[in-house]
GUNU-338375 format. One record per atom (N, C-alpha, C): residue in three letters; atom name; x, y negated, z. Coordinates in nm, 3 decimals, padded with zeros to 5 digits. Layout:
N
+-----+----+---------+---------+---------+
|   r |  a |      c1 |      c2 |      c3 |
+-----+----+---------+---------+---------+
| ala | CA |       X |       Y |       Z |
...
+-----+----+---------+---------+---------+
***
This chain:
164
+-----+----+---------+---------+---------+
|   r |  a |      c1 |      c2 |      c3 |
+-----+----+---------+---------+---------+
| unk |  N | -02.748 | -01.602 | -03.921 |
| unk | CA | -02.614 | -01.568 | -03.873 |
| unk |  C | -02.595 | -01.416 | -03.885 |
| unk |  N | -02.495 | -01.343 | -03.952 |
| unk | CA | -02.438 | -01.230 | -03.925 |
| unk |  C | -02.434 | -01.177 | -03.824 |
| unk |  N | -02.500 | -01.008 | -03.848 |
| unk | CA | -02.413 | -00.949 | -03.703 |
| unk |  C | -02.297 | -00.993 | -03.582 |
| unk |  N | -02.186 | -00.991 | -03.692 |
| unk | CA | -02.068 | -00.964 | -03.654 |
| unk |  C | -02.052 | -01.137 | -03.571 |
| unk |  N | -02.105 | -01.208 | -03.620 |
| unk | CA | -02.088 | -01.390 | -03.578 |
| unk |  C | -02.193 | -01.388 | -03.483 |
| unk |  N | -02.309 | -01.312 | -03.449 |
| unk | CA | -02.401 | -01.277 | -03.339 |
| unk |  C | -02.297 | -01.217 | -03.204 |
| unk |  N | -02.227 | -01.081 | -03.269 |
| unk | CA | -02.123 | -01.049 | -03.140 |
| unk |  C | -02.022 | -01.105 | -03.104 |
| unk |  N | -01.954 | -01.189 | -03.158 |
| unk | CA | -01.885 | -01.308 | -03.151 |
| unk |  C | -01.917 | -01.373 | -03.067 |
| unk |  N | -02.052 | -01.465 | -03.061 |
| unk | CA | -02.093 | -01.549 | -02.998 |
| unk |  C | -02.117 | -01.479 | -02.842 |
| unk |  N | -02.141 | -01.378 | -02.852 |
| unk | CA | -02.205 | -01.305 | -02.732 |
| unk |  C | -02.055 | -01.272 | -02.652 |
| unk |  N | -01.973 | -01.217 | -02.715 |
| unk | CA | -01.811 | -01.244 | -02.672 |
| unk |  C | -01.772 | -01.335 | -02.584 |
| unk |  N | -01.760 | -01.448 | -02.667 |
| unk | CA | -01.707 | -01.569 | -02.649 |
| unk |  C | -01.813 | -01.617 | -02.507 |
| unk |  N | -01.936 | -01.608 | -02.506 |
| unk | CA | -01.973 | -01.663 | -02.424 |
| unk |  C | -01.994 | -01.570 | -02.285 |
| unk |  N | -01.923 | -01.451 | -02.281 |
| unk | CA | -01.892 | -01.374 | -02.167 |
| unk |  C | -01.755 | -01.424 | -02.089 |
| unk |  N | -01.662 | -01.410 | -02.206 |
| unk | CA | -01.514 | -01.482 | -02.139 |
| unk |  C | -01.556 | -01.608 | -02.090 |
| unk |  N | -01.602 | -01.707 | -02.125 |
| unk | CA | -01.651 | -01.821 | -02.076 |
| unk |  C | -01.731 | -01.816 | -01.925 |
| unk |  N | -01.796 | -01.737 | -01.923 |
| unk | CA | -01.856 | -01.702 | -01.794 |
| unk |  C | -01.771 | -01.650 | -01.671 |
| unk |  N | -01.702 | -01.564 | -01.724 |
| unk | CA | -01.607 | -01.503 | -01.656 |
| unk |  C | -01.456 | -01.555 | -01.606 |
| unk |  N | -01.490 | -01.683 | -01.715 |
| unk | CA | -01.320 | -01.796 | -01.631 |
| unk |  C | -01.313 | -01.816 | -01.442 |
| unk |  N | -01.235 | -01.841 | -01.446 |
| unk | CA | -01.188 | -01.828 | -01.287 |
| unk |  C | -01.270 | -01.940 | -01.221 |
| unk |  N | -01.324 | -01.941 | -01.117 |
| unk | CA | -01.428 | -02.005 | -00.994 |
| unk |  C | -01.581 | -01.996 | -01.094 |
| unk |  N | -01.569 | -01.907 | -01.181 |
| unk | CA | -01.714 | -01.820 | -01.187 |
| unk |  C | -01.724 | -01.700 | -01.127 |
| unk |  N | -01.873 | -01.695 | -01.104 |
| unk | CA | -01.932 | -01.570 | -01.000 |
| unk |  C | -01.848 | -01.429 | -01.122 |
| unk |  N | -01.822 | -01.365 | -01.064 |
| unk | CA | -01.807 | -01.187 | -01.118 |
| unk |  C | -01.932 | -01.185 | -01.192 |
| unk |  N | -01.962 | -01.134 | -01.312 |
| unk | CA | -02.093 | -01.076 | -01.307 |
| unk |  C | -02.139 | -00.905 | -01.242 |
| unk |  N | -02.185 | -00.845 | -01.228 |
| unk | CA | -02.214 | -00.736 | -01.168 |
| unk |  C | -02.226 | -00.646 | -01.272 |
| unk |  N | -02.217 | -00.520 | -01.269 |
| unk | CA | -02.163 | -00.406 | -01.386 |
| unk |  C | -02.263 | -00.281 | -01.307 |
| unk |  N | -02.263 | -00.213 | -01.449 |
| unk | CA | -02.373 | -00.096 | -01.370 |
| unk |  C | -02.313 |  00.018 | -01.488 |
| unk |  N | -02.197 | -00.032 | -01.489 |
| unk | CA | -02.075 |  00.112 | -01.495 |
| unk |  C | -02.021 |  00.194 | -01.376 |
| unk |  N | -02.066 |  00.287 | -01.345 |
| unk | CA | -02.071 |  00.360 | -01.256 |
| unk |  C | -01.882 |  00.387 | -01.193 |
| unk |  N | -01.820 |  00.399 | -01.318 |
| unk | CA | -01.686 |  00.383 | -01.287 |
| unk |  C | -01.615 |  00.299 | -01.270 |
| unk |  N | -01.639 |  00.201 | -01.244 |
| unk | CA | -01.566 |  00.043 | -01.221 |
| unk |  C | -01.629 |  00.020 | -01.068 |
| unk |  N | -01.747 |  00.130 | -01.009 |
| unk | CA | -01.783 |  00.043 | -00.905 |
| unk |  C | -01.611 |  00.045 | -00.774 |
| unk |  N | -01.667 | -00.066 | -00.713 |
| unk | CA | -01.500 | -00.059 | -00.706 |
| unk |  C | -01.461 |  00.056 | -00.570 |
| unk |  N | -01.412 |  00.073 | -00.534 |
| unk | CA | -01.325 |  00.138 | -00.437 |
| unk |  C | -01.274 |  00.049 | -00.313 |
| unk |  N | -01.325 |  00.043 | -00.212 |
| unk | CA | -01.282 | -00.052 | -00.121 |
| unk |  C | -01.240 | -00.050 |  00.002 |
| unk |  N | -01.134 | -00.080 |  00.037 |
| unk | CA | -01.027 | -00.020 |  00.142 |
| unk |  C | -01.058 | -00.033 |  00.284 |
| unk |  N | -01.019 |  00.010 |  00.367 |
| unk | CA | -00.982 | -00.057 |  00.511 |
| unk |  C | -00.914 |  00.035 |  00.544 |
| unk |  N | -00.846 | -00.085 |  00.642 |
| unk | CA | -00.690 | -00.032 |  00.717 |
| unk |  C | -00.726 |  00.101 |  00.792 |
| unk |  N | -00.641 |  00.194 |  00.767 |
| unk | CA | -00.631 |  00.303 |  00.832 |
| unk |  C | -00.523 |  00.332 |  00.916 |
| unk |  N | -00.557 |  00.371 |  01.032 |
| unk | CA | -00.439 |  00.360 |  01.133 |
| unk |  C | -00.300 |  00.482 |  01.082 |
| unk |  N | -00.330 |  00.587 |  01.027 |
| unk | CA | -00.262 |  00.674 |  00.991 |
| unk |  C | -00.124 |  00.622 |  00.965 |
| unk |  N | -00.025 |  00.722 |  01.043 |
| unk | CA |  00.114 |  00.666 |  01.043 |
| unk |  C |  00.185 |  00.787 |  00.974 |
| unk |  N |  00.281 |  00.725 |  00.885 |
| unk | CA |  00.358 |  00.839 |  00.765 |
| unk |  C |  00.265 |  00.848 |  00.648 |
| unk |  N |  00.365 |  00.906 |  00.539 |
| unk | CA |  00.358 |  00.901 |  00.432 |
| unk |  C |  00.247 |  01.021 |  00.381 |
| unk |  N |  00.131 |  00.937 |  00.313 |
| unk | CA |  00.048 |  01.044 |  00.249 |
| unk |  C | -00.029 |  01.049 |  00.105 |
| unk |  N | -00.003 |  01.148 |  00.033 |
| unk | CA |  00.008 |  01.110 | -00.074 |
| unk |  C | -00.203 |  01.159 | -00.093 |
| unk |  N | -00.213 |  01.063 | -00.203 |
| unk | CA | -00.363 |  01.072 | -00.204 |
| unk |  C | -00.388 |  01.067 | -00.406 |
| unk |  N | -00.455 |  01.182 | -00.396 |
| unk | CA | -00.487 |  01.203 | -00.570 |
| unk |  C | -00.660 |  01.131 | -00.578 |
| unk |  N | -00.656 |  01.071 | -00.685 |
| unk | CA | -00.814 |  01.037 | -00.716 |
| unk |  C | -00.828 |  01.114 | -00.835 |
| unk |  N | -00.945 |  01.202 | -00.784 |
| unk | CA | -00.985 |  01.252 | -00.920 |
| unk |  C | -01.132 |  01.232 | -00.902 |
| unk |  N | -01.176 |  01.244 | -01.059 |
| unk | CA | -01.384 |  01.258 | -01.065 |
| unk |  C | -01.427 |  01.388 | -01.014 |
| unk |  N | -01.390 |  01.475 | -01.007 |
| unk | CA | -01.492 |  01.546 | -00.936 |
| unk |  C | -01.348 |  01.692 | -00.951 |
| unk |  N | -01.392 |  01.787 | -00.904 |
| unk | CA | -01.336 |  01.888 | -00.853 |
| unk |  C | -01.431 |  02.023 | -00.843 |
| unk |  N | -01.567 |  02.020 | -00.906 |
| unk | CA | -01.646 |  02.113 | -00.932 |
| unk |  C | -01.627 |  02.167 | -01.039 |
| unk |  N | -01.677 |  02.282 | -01.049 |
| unk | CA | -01.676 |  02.361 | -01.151 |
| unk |  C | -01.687 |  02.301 | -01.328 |
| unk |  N | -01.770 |  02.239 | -01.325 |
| unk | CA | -01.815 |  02.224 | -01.459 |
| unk |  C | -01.730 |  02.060 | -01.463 |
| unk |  N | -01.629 |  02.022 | -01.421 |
| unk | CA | -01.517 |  01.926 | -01.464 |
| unk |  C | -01.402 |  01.990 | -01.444 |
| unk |  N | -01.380 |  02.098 | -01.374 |
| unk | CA | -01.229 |  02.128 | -01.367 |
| unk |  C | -01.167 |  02.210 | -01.490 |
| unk |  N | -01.112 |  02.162 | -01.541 |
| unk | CA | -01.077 |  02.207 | -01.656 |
| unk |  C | -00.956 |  02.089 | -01.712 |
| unk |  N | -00.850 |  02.151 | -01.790 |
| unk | CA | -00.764 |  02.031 | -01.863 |
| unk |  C | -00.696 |  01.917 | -01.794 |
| unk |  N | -00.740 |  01.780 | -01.828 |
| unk | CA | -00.693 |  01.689 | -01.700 |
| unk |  C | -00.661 |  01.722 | -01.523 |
| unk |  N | -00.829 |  01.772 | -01.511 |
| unk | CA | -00.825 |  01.768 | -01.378 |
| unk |  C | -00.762 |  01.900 | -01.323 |
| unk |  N | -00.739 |  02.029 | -01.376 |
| unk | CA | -00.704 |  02.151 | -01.364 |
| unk |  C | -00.536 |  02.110 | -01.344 |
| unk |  N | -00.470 |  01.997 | -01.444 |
| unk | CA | -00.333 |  01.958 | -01.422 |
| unk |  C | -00.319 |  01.897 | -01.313 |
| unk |  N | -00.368 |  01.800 | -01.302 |
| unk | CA | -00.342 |  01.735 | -01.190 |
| unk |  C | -00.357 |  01.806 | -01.046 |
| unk |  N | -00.431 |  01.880 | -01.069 |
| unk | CA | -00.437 |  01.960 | -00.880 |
| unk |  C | -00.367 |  02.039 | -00.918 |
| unk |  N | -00.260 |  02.118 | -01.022 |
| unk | CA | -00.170 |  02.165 | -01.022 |
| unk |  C |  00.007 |  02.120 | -00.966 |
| unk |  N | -00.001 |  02.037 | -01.068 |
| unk | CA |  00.062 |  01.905 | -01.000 |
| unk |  C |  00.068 |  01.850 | -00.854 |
| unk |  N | -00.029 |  01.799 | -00.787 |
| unk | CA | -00.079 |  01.776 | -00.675 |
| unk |  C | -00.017 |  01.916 | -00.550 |
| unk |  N | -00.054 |  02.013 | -00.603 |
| unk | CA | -00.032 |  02.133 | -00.512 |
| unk |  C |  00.135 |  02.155 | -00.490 |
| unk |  N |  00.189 |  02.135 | -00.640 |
| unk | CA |  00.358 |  02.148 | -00.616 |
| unk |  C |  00.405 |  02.011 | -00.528 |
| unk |  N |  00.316 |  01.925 | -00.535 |
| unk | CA |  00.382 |  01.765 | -00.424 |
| unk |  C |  00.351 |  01.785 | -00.315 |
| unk |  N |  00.236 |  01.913 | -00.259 |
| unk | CA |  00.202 |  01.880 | -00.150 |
| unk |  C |  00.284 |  01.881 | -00.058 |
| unk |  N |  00.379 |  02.018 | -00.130 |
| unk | CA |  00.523 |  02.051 | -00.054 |
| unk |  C |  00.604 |  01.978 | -00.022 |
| unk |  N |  00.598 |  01.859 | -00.032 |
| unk | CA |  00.710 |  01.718 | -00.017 |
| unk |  C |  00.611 |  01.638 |  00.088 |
| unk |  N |  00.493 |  01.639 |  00.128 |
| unk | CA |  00.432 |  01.543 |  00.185 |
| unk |  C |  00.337 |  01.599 |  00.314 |
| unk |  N |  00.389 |  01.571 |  00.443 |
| unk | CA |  00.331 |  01.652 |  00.565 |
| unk |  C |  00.180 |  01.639 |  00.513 |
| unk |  N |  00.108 |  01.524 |  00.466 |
| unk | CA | -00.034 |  01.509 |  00.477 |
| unk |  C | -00.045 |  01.436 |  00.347 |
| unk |  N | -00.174 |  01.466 |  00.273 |
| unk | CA | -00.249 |  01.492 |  00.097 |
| unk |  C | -00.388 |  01.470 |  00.177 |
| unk |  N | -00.433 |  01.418 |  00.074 |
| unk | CA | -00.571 |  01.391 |  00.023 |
| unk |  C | -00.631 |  01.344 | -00.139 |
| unk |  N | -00.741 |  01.452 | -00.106 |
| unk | CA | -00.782 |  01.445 | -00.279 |
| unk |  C | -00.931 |  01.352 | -00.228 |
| unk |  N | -00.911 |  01.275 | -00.330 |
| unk | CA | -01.023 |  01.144 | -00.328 |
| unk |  C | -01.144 |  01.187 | -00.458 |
| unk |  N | -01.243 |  01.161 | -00.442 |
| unk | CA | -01.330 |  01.231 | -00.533 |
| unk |  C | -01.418 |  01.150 | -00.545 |
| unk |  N | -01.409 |  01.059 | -00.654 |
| unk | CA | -01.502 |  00.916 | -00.699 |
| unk |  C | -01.604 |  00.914 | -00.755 |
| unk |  N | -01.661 |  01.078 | -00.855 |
| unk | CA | -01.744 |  01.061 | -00.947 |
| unk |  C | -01.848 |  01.169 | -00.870 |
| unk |  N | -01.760 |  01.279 | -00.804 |
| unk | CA | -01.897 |  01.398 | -00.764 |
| unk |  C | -01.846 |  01.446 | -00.666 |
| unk |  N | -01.940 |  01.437 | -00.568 |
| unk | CA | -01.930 |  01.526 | -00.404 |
| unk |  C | -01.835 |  01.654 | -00.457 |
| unk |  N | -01.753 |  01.721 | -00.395 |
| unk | CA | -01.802 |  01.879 | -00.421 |
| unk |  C | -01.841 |  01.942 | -00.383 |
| unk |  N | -01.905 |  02.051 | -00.438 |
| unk | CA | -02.016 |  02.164 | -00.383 |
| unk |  C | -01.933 |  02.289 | -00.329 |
| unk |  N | -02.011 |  02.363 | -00.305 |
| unk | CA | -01.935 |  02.478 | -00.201 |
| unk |  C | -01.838 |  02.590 | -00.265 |
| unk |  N | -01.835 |  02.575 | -00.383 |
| unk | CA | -01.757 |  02.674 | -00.483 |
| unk |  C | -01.658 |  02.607 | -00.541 |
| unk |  N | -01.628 |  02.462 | -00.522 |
| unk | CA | -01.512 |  02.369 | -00.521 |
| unk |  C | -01.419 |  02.381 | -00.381 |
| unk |  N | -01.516 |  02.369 | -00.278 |
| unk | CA | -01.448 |  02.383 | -00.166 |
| unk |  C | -01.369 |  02.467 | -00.143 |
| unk |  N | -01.434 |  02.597 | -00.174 |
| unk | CA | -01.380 |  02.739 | -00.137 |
| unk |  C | -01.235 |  02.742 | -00.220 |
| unk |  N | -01.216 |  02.661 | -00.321 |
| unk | CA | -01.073 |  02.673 | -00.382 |
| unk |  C | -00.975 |  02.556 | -00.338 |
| unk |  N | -01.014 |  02.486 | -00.218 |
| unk | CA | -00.934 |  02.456 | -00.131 |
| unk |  C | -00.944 |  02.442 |  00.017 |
| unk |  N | -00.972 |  02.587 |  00.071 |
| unk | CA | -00.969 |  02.623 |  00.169 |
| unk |  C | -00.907 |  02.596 |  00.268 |
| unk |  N | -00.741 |  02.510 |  00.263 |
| unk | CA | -00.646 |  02.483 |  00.309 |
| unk |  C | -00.677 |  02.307 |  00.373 |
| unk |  N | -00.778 |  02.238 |  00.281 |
| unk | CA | -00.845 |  02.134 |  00.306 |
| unk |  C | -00.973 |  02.129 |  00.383 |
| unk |  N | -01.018 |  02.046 |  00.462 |
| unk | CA | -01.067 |  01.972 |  00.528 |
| unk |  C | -01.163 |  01.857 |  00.493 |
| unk |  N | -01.284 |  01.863 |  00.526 |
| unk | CA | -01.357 |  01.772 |  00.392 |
| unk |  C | -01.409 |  01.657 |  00.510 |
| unk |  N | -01.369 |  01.584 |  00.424 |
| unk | CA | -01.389 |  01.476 |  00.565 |
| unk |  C | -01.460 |  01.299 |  00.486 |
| unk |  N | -01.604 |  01.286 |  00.545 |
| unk | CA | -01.647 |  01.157 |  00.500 |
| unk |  C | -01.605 |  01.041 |  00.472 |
| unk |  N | -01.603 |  00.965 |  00.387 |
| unk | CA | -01.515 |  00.814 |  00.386 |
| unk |  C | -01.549 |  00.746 |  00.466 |
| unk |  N | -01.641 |  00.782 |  00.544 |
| unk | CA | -01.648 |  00.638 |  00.688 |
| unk |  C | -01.641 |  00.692 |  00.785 |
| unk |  N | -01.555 |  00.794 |  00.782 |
| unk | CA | -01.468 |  00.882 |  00.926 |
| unk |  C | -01.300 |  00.840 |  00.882 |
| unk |  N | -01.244 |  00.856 |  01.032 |
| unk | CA | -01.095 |  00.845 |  00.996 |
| unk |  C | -01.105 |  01.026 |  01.092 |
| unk |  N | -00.968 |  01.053 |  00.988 |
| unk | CA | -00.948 |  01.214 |  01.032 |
| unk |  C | -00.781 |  01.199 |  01.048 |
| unk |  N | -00.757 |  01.339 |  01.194 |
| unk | CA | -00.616 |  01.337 |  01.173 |
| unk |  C | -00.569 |  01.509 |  01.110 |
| unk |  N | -00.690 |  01.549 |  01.014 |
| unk | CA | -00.640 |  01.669 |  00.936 |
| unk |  C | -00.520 |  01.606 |  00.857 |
| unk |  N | -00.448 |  01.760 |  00.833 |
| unk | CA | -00.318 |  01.695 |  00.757 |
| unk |  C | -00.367 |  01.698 |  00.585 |
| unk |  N | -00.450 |  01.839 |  00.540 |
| unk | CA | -00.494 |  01.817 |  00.379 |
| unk |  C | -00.664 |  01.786 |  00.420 |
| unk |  N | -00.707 |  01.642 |  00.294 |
| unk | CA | -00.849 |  01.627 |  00.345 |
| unk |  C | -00.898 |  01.665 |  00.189 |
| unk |  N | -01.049 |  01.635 |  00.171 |
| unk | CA | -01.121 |  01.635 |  00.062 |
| unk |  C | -01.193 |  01.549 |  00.101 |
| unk |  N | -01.201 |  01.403 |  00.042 |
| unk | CA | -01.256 |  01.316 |  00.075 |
| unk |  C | -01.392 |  01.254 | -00.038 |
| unk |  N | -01.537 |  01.267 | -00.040 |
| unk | CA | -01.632 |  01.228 | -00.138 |
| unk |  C | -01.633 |  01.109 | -00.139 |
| unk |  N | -01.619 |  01.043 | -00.217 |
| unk | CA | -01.626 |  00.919 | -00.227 |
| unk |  C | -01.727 |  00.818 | -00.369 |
| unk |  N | -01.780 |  00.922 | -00.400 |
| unk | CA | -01.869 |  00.909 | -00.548 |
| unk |  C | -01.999 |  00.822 | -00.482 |
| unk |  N | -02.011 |  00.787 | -00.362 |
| unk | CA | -02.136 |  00.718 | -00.317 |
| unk |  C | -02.086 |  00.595 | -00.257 |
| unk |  N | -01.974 |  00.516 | -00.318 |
| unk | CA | -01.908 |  00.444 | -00.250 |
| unk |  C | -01.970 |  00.293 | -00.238 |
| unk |  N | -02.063 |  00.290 | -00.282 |
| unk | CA | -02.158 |  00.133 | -00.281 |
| unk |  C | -02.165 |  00.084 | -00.140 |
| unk |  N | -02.123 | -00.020 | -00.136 |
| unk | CA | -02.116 | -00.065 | -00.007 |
| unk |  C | -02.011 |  00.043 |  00.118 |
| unk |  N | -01.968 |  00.085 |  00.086 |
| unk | CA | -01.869 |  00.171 |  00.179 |
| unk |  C | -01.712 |  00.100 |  00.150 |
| unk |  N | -01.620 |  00.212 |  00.240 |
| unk | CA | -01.501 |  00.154 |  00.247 |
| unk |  C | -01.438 |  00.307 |  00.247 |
| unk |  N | -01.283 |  00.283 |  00.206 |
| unk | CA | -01.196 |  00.373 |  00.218 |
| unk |  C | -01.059 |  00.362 |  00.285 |
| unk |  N | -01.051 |  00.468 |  00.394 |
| unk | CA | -00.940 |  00.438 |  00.457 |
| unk |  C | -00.813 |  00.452 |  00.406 |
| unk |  N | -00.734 |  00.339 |  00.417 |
| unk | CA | -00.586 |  00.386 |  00.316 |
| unk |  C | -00.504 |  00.261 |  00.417 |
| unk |  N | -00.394 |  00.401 |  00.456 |
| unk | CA | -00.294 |  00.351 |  00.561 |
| unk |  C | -00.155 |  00.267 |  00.482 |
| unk |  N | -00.061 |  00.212 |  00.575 |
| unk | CA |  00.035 |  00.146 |  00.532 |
| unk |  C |  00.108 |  00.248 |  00.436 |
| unk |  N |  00.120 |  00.413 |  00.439 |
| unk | CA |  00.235 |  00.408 |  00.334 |
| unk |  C |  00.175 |  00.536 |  00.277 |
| unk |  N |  00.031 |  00.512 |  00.250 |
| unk | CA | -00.017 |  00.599 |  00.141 |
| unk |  C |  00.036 |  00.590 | -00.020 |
| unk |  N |  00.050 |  00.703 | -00.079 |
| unk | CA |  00.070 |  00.703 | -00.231 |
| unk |  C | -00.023 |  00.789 | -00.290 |
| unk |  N | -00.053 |  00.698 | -00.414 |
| unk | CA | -00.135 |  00.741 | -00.470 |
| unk |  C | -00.092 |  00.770 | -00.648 |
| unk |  N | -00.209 |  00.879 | -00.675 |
| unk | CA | -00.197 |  00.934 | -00.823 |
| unk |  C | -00.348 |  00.960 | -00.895 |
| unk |  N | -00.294 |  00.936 | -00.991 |
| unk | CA | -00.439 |  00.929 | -01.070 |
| unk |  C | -00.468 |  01.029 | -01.207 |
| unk |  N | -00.570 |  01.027 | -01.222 |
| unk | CA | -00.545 |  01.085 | -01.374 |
| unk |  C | -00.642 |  01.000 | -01.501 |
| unk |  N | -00.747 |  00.962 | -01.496 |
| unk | CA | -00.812 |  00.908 | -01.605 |
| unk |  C | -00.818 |  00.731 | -01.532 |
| unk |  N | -00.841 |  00.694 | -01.663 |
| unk | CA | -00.864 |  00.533 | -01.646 |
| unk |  C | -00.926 |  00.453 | -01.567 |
| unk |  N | -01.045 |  00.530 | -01.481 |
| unk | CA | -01.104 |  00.496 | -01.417 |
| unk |  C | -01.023 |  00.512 | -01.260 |
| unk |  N | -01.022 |  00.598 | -01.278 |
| unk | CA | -00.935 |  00.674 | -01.134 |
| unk |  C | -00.781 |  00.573 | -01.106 |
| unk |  N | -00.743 |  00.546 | -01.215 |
| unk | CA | -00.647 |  00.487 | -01.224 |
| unk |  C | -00.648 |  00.342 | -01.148 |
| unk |  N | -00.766 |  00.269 | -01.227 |
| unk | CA | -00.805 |  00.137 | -01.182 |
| unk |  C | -00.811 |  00.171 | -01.042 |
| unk |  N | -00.908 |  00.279 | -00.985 |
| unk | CA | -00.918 |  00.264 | -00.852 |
| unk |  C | -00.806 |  00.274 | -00.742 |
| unk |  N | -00.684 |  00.344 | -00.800 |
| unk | CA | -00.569 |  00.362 | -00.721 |
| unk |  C | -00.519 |  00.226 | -00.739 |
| unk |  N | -00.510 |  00.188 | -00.852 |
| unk | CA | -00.422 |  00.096 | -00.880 |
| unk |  C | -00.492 | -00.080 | -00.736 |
| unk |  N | -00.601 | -00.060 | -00.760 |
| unk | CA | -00.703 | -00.205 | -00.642 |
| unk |  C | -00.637 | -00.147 | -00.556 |
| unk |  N | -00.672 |  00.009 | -00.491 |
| unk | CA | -00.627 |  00.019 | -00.336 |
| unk |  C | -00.524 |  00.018 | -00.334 |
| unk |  N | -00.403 |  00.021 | -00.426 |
| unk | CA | -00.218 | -00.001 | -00.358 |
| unk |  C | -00.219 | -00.150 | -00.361 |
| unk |  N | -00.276 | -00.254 | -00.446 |
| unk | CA | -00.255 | -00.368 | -00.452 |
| unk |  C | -00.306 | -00.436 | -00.294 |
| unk |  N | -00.415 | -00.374 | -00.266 |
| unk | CA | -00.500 | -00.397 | -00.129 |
| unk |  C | -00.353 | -00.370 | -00.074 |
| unk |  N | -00.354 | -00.243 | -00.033 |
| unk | CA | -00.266 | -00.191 |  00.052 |
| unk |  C | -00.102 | -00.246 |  00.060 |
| unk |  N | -00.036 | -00.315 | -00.060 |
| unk | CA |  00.057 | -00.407 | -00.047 |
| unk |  C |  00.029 | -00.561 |  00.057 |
| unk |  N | -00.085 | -00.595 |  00.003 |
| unk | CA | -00.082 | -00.731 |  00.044 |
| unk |  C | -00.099 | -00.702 |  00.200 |
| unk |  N | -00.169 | -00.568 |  00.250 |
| unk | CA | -00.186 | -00.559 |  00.382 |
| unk |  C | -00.078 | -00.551 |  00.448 |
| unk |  N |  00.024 | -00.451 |  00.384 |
| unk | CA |  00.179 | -00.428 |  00.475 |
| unk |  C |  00.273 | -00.598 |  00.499 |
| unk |  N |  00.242 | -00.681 |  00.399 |
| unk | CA |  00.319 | -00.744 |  00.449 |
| unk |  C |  00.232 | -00.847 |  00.525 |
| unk |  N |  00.080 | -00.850 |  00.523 |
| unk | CA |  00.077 | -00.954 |  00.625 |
| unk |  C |  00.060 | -00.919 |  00.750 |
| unk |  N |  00.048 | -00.813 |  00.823 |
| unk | CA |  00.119 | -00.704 |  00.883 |
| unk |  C |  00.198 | -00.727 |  00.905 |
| unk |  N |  00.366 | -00.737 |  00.867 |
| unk | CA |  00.488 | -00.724 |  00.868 |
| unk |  C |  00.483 | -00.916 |  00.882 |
| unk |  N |  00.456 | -01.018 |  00.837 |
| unk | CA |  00.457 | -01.128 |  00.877 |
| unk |  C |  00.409 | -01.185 |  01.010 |
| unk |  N |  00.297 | -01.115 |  01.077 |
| unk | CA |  00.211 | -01.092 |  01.205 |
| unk |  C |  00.361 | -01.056 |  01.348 |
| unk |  N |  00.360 | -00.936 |  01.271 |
| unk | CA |  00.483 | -00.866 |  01.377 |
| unk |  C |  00.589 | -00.946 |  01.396 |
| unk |  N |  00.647 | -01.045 |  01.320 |
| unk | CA |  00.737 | -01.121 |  01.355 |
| unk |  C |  00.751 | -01.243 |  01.401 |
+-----+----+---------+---------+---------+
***
């Protein structure tokens, strides 16, 4: 059999595995690990950026835009948080947002700007309130905003079905 009819087969028999009321298989892509929510009591609107890291030797280009970006919205939003999925930051990241507050993912904080690490998220959770918004910049980051608003939809309304 050919290569190409070797990866084929190996294809085909992943989607097959992966049809619906099969187990997930488990991934040891570091960026897919997932991001996982819990309700945060936080009341009002706060906008939350995911980026990979915020240290020196990534800030540059993408991520240099986006906390540019980020900084002109902050002005629209009493309370921001930058989410940081791929790398803690170190103390020479910090120092260039001085105005922030670095606060653990398995703490709830009532700072108004946080810096939240979240690159060790295996088995952890992330707090994300009823009317957080979120922004992303790479694909990965993306996916992860994109699970926690979907989380965070289905929560407001069963929530909002509860209350009535």
């Amino acid at each position: 059999m050919s290569r190409i009819g070797q990866l084929l087969r190996r294809i085909a028999a992943r989607l097959e595995a992966s049809a619906p009321g099969t187990p997930t298989p488990s991934t040891n892509v570091a960026e897919i690990t997932p991001c996982t929510p819990r309700h945060d009591p936080w009341v009002g609107q706060r906008l939350n950026l995911v980026l990979p890291s915020i240290n020196k030797q990534h800030y540059f280009g993408g991520i240099h835009t986006a906390v540019l970006i980020y900084r002109e919205l902050c002005r629209h939003f009493p309370a921001s948080r930058i989410i940081l999925v791929d790398s803690s930051p170190d103390e020479e990241a910090l120092s260039r947002f001085s105005d922030h507050v670095l606060v653990p993912a398995d703490q709830a904080s009532s700072a108004l700007r946080q810096i939240v690490p979240f690159s060790d998220r295996y088995q952890k959770t992330l707090p994300v309130a009823d009317e957080d918004i979120w922004v992303a910049t790479a694909w990965w980051t993306a996916y992860a905003a994109q699970r926690m608003s979907q989380w965070q939809g289905k929560m407001v309304a069963l929530i909002a079905r509860w209350s009535t």
